[in-house]
Every structure is written in structure tokens, then in C-alpha cells.
N, C-alpha and C positions, 0 to 999 in steps of 0.2 A: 693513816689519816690524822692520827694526834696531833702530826707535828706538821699540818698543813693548814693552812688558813682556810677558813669555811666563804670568808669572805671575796664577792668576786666581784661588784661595784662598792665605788668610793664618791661621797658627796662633797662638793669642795663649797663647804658656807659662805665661806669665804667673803664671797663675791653677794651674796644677797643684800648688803645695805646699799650696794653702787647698782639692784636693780630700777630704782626710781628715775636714774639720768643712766641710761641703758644706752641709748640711741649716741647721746652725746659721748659718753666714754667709748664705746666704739669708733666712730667717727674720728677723734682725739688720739685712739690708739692707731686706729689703722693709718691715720697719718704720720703718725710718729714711728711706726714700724717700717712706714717707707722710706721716711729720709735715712732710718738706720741702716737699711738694705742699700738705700742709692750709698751712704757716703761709705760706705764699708768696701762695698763693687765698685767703685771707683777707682778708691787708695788701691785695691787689688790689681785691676786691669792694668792702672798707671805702671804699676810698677812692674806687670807681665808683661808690660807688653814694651818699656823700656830697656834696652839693653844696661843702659848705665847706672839702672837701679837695681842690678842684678849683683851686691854686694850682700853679706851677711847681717847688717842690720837692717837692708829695707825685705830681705825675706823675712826675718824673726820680723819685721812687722805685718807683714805678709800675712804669716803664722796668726796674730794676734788680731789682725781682721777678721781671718777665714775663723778664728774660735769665737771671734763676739758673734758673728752670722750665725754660729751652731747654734751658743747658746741662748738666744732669740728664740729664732727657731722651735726649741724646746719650750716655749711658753707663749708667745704673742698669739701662732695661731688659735690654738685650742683657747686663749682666753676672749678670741675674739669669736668664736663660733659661742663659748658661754656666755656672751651678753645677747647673743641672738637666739640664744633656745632657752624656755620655758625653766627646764631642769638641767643642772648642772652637776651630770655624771661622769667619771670618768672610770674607766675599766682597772680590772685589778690591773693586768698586763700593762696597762697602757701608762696605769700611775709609777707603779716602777720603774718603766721605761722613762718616763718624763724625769723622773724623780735623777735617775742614774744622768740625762743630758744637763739637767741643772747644774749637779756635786761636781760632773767631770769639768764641765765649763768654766765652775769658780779654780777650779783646781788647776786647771790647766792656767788659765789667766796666770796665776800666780810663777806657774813653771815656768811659761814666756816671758815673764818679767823678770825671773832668774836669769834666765840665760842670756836677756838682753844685756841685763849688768855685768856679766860676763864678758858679753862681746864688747862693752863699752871701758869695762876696766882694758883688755888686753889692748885696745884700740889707744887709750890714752896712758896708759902708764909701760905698757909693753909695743911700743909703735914700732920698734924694728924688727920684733919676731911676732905680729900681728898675723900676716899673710903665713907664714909657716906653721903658725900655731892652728889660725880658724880657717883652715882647709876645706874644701866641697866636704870629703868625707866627716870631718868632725862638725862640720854646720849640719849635715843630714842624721850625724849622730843625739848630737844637741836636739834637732828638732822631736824626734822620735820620741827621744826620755821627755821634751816638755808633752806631748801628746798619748802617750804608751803608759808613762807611771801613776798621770789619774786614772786611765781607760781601768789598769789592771786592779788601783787601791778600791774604786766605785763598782765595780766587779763584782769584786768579793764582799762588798758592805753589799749589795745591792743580793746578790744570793742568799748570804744569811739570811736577811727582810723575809724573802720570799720563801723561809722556812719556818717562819714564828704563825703562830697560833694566833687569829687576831679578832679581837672581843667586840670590834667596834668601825665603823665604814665615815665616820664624820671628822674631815679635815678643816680645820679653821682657817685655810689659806686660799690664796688663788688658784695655787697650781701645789702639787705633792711636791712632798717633803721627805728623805726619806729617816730622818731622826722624830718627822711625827708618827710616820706609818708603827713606827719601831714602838711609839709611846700608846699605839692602839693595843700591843700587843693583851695575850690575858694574863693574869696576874699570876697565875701557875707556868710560864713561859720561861722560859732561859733565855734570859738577851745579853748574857755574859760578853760572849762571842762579839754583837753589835758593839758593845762599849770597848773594850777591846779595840775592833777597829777602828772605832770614831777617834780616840785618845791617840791611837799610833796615826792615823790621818793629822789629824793636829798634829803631832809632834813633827812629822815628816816636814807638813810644808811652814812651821813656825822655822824648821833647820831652815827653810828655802829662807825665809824671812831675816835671819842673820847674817845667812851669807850673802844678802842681798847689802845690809848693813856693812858686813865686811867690803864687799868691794868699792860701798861708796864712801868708807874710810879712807882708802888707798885714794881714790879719784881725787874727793877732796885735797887731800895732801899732797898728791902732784900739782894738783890746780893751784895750789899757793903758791907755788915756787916757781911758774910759768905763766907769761901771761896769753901766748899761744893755746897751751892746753884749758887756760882756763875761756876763752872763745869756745873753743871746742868742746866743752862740758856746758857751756851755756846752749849751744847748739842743738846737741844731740841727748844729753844725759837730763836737762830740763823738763823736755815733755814726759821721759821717760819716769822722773820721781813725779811728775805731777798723777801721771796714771797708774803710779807704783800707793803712792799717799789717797788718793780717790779711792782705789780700790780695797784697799786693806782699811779706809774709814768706813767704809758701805759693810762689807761682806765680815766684818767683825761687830761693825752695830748688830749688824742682823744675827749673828750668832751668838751675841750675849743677849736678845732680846728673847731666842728662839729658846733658850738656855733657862734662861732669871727671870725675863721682865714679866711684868703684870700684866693681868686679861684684862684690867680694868680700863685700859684705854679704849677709843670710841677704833672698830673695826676697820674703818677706812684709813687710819693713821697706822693701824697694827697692818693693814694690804701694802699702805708707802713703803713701809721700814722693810716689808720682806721679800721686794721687788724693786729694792732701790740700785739692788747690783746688777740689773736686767734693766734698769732704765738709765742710766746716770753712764757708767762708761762705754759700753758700747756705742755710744753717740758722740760719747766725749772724745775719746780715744784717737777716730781717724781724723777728726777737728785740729787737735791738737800735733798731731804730726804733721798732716797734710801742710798747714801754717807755720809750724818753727823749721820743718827741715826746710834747707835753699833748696834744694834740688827736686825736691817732689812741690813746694812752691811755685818755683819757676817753670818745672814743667805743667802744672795748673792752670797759671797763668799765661802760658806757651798756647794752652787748648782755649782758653778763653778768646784769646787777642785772636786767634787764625777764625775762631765761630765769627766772632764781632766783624773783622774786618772782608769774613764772606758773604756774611747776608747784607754789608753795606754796600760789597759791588753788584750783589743783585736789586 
């Protein structure tokens, strides 16, 4: 029993300075978690249920729908039942679990937007061995490592967690965290092991981050020299750095905050900054494709014009 946590609820403070306008932040969220839901389940169906969106980048955005939905998921509801109860508990089991849906969600984002730059270098700079390269099998291979390599890294951080000795039940956040869970631990604990894998987590996906770098080296540099290709970069590669630049300015504030920054800020600015990765792209994301690509465009506005001009013959 030494080396198991005594602790089996967890208090998430977090949220008590936003109990005063309770009703309204619910209300606010539960709106806002709908249209994430509508625009996400949209961009999905459209493009399941199109045959001619059945190419490799409207799956990997497919991919990147179905992960903003997960990672939602893992935090709207339970924060919306905590502005509706009294006490804001959350179970040992249940904080890990939440904790593990967050880590994989930011990580995976990051994986899908590896390999979208992937698909998008071989598409514009390798356009005649495109189709032989990104293959059914290697687009299912591709999807797997972007969903499989957080599943297995947040795994294992998330086991450790749930081996340490832990002195303390008070989370300063919304929702668990698991590099806070890790900072509850007792002061006689070994968290070697957690740092370890936090440092090798970083490093992994700062690699995805280069090579994401690299390949929009190459893009660029075709794009000079073309002015076809560079359409085509305008196109498709656009939304793709806009939610590649979103993302990694959100989920790196939040991690030198969660890191360095000071408590002395007012709580409700400290709840923005550490759910701004949970609010900001996931809404952003199927916005910005749905509108730059033509073809998921027009097929939008295909669905619009056939409603409008139905209910005018009724």
C-alpha cells in the first residue's frame, strides 16, 4: 500500500470564482458545446457520406474532427454538470481518465497535423508518385500512428500517476491535469519515472513539430517556382498552418503557464489560458476547412441551396 495513493476524490477549485454567474456559464457553454458538436458532425457526414471526398486529405480531416469531438467530450460535459452541483468532485478513477482524454487529444491534434503535412508535401511537391505513395494501406497506416502513439505515450504517463503516493486532493483547474495530479504527489515519492516521460513526450512531439517545419520548407520552395502549386498551397496548406499556428500558440501558452507562470493571476484568466486548447480549435478548425476547401464548400452550399429552394416550393 506504500506505493498507492490513499487518495480517492479529487476537488477541482478551479471552478469556484465562476460560481457567482453559474447559471450563465452554463448556458454560454452548453451553447457553445453545441455548435462544436453541430460543426464537427457535419464536416464528418459531408464528407462520409460523399464519395468524392473519399481522398486522403478530407479523411485526415475526418481524423481531426472525430479527435476535436473526443477531446470535448473529455471536459464540456463533467464541467457542465459542475456548474450544476453544489460540490465539485471528481473521482480518483475518473480524474485520470479525464486527465489521460485531454493529454491524448492535444497529442493526437498535433500527430494529425503531422501527417496532414505529409499528405500535403507528397501532393504538391511529389504530384506524380502521390497516388502510389499515399495508398489506402499507408493512409490507414498514417491514421493509426496519428491515434495509437498518444493512446500508448498517455498510457504509460497516466499508469505511473496512478502509482505515486499522493498528499493532497486540491486541483486548481477545471478539469484534471495529469502533470498536476503528479505535483500532488508526497514529498517522499519518486516521480523520476513521470519526468522521464513528460521530457520524452516533449521531445517526441516537438520531433513532429520540425518535421512539420521541414515539410513546409519544401512546400514553400516549390510554391516559388510555380504558380499553379502555389494556388494549390493557397488552397489546402492555408487552413492547414492556420490550425497548425492556433494550435501550438494555445497548447504551448498553456504549457509554459502550467510550467513557470504565476498564481498571482485572478483565477478566471488562469481557467481561460488552461482551456483555451478546448475552446478555440475545435470550433475553429471545421470553420476553416469547411470555407477554404472548394469542394467541401460547394458541397455546403449544394445542401443549403437544395433546403432553401425546398421549403420555397412548399
Amino acid at each position: 500500500m506504500d506505493n498507492v495513493s490513499v487518495v480517492r476524490i479529487f476537488i477541482l477549485s478551479g471552478i469556484n470564482e465562476t460560481m457567482n454567474y453559474r447559471l450563465t456559464i452554463f448556458s454560454l457553454t452548453l451553447l457553445y458545446y453545441c455548435v462544436i458538436l453541430f460543426v464537427n458532425i457535419s464536416l464528418i457526414m459531408i464528407i462520409i457520406l460523399d464519395e468524392n471526398l473519399h481522398e486522403p486529405m478530407y479523411i485526415l480531416l475526418c481524423n481531426f474532427c472525430i479527435n476535436g469531438l473526443y477531446g470535448t467530450t473529455g471536459f464540456y460535459p463533467k464541467f457542465l454538470l459542475d456548474l450544476l452541483w453544489s460540490s465539485q468532485e471528481i473521482s480518483y478513477s475518473g480524474c485520470l481518465f479525464q486527465a489521460f482524454i485531454v493529454y491524448s487529444f492535444a497529442c493526437s491534434e498535433l500527430s494529425i497535423l503531422a501527417v496532414m503535412a505529409y499528405d500535403r508535401y507528397l501532393a504538391i511537391c511529389r504530384p506524380l508518385h502521390y497516388h502510389s505513395l499515399m495508398t489506402k494501406r499507408r493512409l490507414s497506416q498514417l491514421s493509426c500512428f496519428s491515434w495509437l502513439t498518444p493512446f500508448c505515450i498517455i498510457s504509460t504517463s497516466i499508469l505511473l500517476t496512478s502509482r505515486l503516493r499522493l498528499c493532497g486532493s486540491n486541483i486548481q483547474k477545471l478539469f484534471c491535469v495529469n502533470w498536476v495530479i503528479v505535483k500532488l504527489a508526497c514529498s517522499d515519492t519518486d516521480t523520476v519515472s513521470n519526468s522521464v516521460i513528460a521530457y520524452a513526450t516533449i521531445f517526441i512531439y516537438v520531433s513532429h513539430g520540425f518535421f512539420i517545419i521541414w515539410t513546409y520548407m519544401h512546400l514553400i520552395k516549390k510554391c516559388v517556382r510555380s504558380t499553379e502549386d502555389r494556388a494549390k498551397f493557397m488552397q489546402t496548406c492555408v487552413p492547414h498552418l492556420v490550425s497548425l499556428i492556433t494550435f501550438l500558440i494555445v497548447i504551448i501558452f498553456d504549457l509554459m503557464y502550467m510550467r513557470f507562470g504565476s498564481r498571482d493571476l485572478p483565477q478566471s484568466l488562469q481557467n481561460f489560458i488552461a482551456i483555451e486548447f478546448l475552446l478555440i480549435p475545435p470550433f475553429m478548425n471545421p470553420l476553416i476547412y469547411g470555407f477554404k476547401l472548394t469542394k467541401i464548400r460547394n458541397r455546403i452550399l449544394g445542401l443549403v441551396y437544395v433546403k432553401r429552394k425546398s421549403s420555397m416550393k412548399k
